[in-house]
C-alpha positions in Angstrom: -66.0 32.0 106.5 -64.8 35.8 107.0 -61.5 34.1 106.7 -61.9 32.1 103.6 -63.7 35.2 101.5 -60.5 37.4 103.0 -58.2 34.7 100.8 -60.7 34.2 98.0 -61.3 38.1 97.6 -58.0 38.8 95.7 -57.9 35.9 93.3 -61.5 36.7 92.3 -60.7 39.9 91.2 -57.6 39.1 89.8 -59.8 36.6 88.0 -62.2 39.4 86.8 -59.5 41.5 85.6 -57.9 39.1 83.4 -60.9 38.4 82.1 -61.5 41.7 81.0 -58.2 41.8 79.8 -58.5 39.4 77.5 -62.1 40.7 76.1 -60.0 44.4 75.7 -56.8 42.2 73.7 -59.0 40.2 71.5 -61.0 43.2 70.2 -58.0 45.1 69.9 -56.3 42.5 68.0 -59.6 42.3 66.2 -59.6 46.3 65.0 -55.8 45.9 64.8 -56.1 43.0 62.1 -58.9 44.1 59.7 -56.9 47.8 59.6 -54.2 46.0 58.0 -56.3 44.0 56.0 -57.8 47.5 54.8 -54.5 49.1 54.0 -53.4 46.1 52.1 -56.1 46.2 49.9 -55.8 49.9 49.1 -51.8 49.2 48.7 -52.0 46.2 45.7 -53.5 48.8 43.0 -51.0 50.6 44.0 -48.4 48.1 43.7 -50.1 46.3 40.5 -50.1 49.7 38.9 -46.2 50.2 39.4 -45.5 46.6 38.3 -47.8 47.6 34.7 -45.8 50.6 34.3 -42.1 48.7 34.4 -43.7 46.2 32.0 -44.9 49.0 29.7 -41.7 50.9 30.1 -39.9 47.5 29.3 -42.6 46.8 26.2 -42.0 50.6 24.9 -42.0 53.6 24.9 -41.9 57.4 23.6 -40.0 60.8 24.5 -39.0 63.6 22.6 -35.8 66.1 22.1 -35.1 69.5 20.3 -31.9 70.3 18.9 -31.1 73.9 17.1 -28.3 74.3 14.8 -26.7 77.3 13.5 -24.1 78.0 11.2 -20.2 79.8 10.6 -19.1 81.6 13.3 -16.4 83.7 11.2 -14.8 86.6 13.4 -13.2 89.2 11.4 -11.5 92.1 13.1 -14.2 94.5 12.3 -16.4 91.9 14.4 -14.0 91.5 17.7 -12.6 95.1 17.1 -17.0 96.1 17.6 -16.9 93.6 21.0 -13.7 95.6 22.5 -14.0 96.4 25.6 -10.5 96.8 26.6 -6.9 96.0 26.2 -7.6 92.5 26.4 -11.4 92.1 26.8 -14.3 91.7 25.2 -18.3 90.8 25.3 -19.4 89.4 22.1 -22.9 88.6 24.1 -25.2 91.6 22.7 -24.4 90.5 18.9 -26.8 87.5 20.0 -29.3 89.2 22.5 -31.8 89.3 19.3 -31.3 85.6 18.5 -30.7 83.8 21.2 -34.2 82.7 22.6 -33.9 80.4 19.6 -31.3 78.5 20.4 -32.5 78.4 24.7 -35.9 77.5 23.6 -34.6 73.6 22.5 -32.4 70.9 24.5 -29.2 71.1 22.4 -27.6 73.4 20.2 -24.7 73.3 18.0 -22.5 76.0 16.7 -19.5 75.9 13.7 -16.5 78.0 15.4 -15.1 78.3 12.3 -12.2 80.8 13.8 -9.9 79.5 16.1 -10.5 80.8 19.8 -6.3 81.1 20.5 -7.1 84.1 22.7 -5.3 87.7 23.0 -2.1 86.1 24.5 -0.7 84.9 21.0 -2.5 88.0 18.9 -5.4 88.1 17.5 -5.2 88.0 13.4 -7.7 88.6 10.7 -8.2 87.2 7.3 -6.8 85.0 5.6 -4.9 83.6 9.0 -7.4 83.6 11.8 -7.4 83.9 15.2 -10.5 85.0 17.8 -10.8 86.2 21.2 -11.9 83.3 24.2 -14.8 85.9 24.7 -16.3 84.5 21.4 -17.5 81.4 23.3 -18.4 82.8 26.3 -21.2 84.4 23.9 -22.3 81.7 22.5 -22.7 79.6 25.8 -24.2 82.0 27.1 -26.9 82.2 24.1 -27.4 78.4 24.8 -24.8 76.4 22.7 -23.8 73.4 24.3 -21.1 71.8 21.6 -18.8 73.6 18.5 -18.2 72.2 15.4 -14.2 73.2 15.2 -13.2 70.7 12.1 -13.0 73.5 9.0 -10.6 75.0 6.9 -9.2 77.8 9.3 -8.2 74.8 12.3 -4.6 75.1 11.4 -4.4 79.3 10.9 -2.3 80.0 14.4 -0.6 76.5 14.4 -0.6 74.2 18.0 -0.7 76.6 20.4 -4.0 78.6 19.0 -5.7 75.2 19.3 -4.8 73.9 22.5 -5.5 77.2 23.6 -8.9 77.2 22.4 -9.5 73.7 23.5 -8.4 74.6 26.8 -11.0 77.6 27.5 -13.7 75.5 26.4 -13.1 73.2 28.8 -12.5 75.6 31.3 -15.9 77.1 30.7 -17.5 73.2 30.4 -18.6 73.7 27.1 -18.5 70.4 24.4 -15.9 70.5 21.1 -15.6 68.0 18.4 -13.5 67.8 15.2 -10.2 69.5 16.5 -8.4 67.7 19.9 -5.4 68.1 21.8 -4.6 64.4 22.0 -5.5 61.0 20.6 -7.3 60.2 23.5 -9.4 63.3 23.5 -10.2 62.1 19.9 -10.9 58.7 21.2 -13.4 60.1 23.7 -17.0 60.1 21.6 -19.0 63.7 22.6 -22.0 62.7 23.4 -24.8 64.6 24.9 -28.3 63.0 26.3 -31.6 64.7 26.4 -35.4 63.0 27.8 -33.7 59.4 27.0 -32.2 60.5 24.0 -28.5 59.7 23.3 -27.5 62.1 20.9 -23.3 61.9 19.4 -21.5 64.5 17.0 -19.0 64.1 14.9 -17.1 66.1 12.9 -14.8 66.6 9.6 -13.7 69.5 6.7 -12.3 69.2 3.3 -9.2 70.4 4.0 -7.1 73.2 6.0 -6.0 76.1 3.4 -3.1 74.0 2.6 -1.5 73.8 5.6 -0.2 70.4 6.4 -1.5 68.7 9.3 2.0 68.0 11.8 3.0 64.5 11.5 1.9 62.4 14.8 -0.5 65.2 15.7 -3.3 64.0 13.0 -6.0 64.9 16.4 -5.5 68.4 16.0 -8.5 68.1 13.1 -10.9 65.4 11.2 -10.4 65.3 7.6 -13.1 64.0 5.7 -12.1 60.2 5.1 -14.1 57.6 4.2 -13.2 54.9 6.1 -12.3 56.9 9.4 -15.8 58.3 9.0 -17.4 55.0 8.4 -15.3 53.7 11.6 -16.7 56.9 14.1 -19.8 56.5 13.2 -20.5 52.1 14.1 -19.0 53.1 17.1 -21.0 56.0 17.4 -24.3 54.1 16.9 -23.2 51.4 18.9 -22.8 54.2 21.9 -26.0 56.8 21.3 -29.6 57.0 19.3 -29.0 59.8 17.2 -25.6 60.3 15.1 -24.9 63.8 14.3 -22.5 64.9 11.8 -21.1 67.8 10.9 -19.5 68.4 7.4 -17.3 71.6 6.3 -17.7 70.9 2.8 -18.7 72.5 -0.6 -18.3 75.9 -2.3 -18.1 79.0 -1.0 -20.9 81.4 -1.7 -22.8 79.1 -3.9 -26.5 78.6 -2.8 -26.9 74.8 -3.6 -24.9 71.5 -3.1 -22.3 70.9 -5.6 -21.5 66.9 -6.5 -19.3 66.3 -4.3 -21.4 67.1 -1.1 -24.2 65.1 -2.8 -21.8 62.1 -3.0 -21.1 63.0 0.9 -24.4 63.0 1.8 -25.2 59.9 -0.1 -22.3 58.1 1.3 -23.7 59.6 5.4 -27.0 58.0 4.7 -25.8 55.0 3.8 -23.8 53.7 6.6 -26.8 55.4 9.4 -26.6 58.6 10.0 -29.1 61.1 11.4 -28.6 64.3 10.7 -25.9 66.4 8.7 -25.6 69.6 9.3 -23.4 71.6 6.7 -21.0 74.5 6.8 -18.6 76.5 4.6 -20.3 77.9 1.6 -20.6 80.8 4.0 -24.5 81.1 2.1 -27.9 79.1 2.6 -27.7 75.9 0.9 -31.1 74.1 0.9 -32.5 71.4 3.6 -33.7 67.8 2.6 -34.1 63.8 3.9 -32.8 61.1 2.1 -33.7 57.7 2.2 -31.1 55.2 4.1 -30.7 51.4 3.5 -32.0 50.4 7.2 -35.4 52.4 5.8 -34.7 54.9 8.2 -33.9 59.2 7.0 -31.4 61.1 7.7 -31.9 64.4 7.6 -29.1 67.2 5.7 -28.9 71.2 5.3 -25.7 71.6 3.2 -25.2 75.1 4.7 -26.7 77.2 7.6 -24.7 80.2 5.8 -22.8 83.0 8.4 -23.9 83.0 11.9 -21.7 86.1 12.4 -19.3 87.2 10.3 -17.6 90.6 9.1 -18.9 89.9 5.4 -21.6 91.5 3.8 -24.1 91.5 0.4 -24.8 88.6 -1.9 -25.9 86.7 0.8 -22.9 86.4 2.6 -24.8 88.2 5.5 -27.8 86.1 6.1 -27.7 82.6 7.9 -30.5 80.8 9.3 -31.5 78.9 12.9 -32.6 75.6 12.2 -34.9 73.8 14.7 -35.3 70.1 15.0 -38.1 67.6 16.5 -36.6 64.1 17.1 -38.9 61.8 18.3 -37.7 57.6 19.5 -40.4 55.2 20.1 -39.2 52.1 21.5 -41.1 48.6 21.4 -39.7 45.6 22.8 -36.0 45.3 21.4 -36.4 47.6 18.6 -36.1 51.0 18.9 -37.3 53.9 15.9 -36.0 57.7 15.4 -38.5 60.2 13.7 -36.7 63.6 12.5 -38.9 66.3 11.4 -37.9 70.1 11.4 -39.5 72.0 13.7 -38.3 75.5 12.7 -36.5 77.2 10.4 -35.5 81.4 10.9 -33.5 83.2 8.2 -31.2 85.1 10.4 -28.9 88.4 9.4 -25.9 90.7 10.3 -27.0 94.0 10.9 -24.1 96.6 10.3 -25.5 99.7 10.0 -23.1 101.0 12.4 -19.9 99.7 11.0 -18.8 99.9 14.9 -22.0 97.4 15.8 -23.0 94.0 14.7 -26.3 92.2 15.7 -27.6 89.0 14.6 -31.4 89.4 13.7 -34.0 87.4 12.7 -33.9 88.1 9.1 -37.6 89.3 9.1 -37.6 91.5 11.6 -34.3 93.0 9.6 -36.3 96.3 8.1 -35.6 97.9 11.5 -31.9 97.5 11.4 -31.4 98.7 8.2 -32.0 96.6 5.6 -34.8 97.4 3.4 -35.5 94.0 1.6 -36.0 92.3 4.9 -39.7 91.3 4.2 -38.8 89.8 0.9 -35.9 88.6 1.5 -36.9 86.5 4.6 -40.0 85.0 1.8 -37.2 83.9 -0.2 -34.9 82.1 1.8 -38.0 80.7 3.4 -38.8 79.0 0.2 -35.0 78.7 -1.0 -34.0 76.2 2.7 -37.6 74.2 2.3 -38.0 73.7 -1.6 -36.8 70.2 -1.0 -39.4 69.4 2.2 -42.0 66.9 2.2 -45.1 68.3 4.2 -45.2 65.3 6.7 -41.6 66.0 7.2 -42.1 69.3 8.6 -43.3 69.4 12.4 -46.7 71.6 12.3 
């Protein structure tokens, strides 16, 4: 007996131990299995939530995008002569110290160089033939301006090598030019610039160039306003971005409201789609509106933003203006809907008090660099840039 229970000893507890083994697996399994169960049922909200967000996104949706415009950049020698800092160098930046939270404070801005940037190496030259110092668009980057307008009537002042000069600095420093390129391909190459989901393409074109003929084979060097080209630039332009952007060197110089021909522009923009116009030349304020287009959309046009910065002075030629838009696309299903409204407008001006100094001010703080009529002054432009402006098309 003491014999068999000696072989029987061992397989019982083996035996035993299995069995409790088991008991220990199952329950383990048990727990194992209904904490997964648990953690899948707190994961498919989750899950269903992300799915309803893709469809919604799908469905529609809204975002928003700020873009500031200002206008003529024109840089006479008493200007760059003021920013000298050097033989060769110069800091243009504390003309814009005053006025440049204006321009940070939105997603884009865009700027009309309306001097040529050809730099110090080929001379820089004053009215009527112009050419500026490279520092002029380090300032203006640095004040937050992202593209420049360079299609106007002073393009052609230094000839080929002022422009691919100029065109070289910018993109050296990275910043964005349209109207004037140093190629056919660069001109084949839309600017476009995207902000929150918002595809937003410029454009560019002027009148004319002071009667100096465009060299033959070299048409890129600068847009001329043409009809048809226009027309062309701007299907492929809405084919390749939400908002069109156009700007137009156009008009009369130092009269305060659109003459017929810029009216006939502007009629002609709105009807084959586009967005915004933003004017330059008159070297004054020319009054903001939105015009109806054929799609039952608006596009929205200032015929001038007057002088940014500029050696002129009196009758106007001194004050220019910040403009501030709100552009708002909704999209639902396949179609897809741009609102424009202005968000601000700031009458701006060129304090020379010191004829060795120039700052850009807001025109209403302007009393406290020497110009008397600020307060009154700033009232009137006020009312002179939005006489044209439907409430609901201003962005309270």
């Amino acid at each position: 007996m003491n014999k068999k229970f000696k072989y029987l000893l061992p397989i019982l507890i083996i035996m035993l131990l299995g069995t409790v083994f088991s008991v220990l697996s199952f329950k383990h399994f048990s727990s194992f299995n209904g904490s997964e169960n648990k953690e899948e049922l707190v994961a498919k909200p989750a899950k269903l939530h992300q799915a309803t967000k893709k469809v919604k996104t799908e469905k529609g949706f809204r975002t928003e995008a700020t873009i500031s415009a200002v206008g003529d950049l024109l840089i006479h020698s008493t200007v760059y002569n003021a920013a000298k800092t050097g033989e060769n160098s110069y800091i243009f930046n504390p003309m814009l110290d005053r006025v440049k939270s204006y321009l940070l404070e939105t997603d884009i801005s865009i700027a009309n160089q309306e001097t040529i940037i050809g730099g110090t190496e080929i001379g820089l030259s004053n009215y009527p033939s112009f050419n500026s110092p490279f520092e002029v668009a380090d300032a203006l980057q640095e004040a937050g301006v992202d593209i420049v307008s360079i299609a106007n009537n002073h393009t052609l002042d230094r000839g080929e090598k002022a422009i691919m000069n100029a065109i070289n600095h910018y993109e050296t420093i990275g910043m964005e030019y349209v109207g004037g390129y140093k190629s056919q391909e660069d001109k084949a190459r839309l600017r476009t610039i995207s902000k929150n989901g918002i595809e937003f393409s410029f454009l560019s074109y002027t009148y004319g160039t002071n009667g100096i003929p465009v060299p033959e084979g070299k048409e890129f060097f600068v847009n001329l306003i043409d009809r048809e080209a226009i027309k062309k630039d701007v299907e492929e332009a809405k084919q390749n971005s939400d908002v069109v952007v156009v700007a137009m060197h156009w008009g009369v110089e130092y009269i305060l409201f659109p003459n017929s021909e810029q009216e006939e522009l502007a009629d002609f923009l709105a009807e084959i789609g586009v967005d915004i116009v933003i004017g330059h030349h008159p070297h004054v304020l020319q009054p903001m509106k939105f015009m109806d287009r054929p799609d039952g959309g608006k596009m929205f046009v200032v015929y001038s933003l007057g002088n940014f910065l500029s050696g002129q002075k009196d009758d106007y030629k001194d004050i220019g203006g910040i403009l501030q838009l709100h552009v708002e696309k909704t999209v639902d299903g396949q179609e897809s809907k741009i609102d424009i409204k202005v968000d601000n407008f700031i009458p701006t001006y060129v304090s020379q008090v010191n004829p060795t100094k120039y700052h850009v001010v807001p025109l209403k703080d302007a009393a406290s660099y020497g110009y008397s009529q600020a307060e009154a002054k700033n009232e009137e432009m006020m009312q002179h840039m939005y006489q044209w402006l439907k409430e609901d098309q201003i962005n309270n």
